[in-house]
C-alpha positions in Angstrom: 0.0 0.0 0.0 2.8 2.2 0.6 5.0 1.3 -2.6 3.1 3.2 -5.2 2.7 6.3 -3.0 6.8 6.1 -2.2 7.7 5.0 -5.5 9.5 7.7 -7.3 7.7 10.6 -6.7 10.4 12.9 -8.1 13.3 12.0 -5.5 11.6 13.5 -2.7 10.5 10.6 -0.9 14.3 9.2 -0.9 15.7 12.6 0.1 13.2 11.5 3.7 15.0 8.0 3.8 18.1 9.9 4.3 16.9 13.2 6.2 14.8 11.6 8.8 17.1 9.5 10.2 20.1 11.9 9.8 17.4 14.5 11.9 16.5 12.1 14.5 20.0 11.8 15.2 20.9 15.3 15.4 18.0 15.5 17.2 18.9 13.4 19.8 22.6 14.7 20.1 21.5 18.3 20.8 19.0 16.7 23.6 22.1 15.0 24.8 24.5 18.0 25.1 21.3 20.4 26.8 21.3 17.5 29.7 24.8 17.0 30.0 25.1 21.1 30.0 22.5 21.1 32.7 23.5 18.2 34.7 27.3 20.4 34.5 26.0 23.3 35.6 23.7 22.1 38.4 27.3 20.0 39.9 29.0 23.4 39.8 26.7 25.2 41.4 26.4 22.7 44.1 29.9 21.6 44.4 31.5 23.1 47.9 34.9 24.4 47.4 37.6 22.0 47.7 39.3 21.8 50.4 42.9 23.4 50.0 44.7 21.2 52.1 44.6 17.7 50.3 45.9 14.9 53.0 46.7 12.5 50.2 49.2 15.1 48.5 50.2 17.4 51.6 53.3 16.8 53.2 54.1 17.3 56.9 54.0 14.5 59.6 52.6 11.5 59.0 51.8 12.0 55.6 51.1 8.3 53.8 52.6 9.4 50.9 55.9 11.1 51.8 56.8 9.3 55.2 59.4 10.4 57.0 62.7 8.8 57.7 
């Protein structure tokens, strides 16, 4: 039932085969990048500052990484 209504209809109808899936994609890319963008900004704004003294990477008295001899 579809054939003869999609059957060479002056190109048009092959143009869609390649546009709508190419769209859907694109589509579904820019919904991808709006979360990501929002889920970025929403752990920035929320994020406390960091703490400048890192124990891992500090060095002073019993510091794991640097021990003392």
């Amino acid at each position: 039932m579809c054939v003869p209504v999609l059957a060479h209809q002056g190109g048009w109808d092959e143009a869609l085969v390649v546009l709508v899936p190419i769209a859907l994609i694109v589509g579904l890319l820019v919904l991808a990048t709006r979360r990501a963008k929002a889920i970025q900004a929403a752990r920035a704004s929320s994020s406390a500052a960091p703490d400048p003294v890192d124990p891992v990477t500090s060095e002073g008295p019993g510091d794991p990484v640097h021990p003392q001899t």
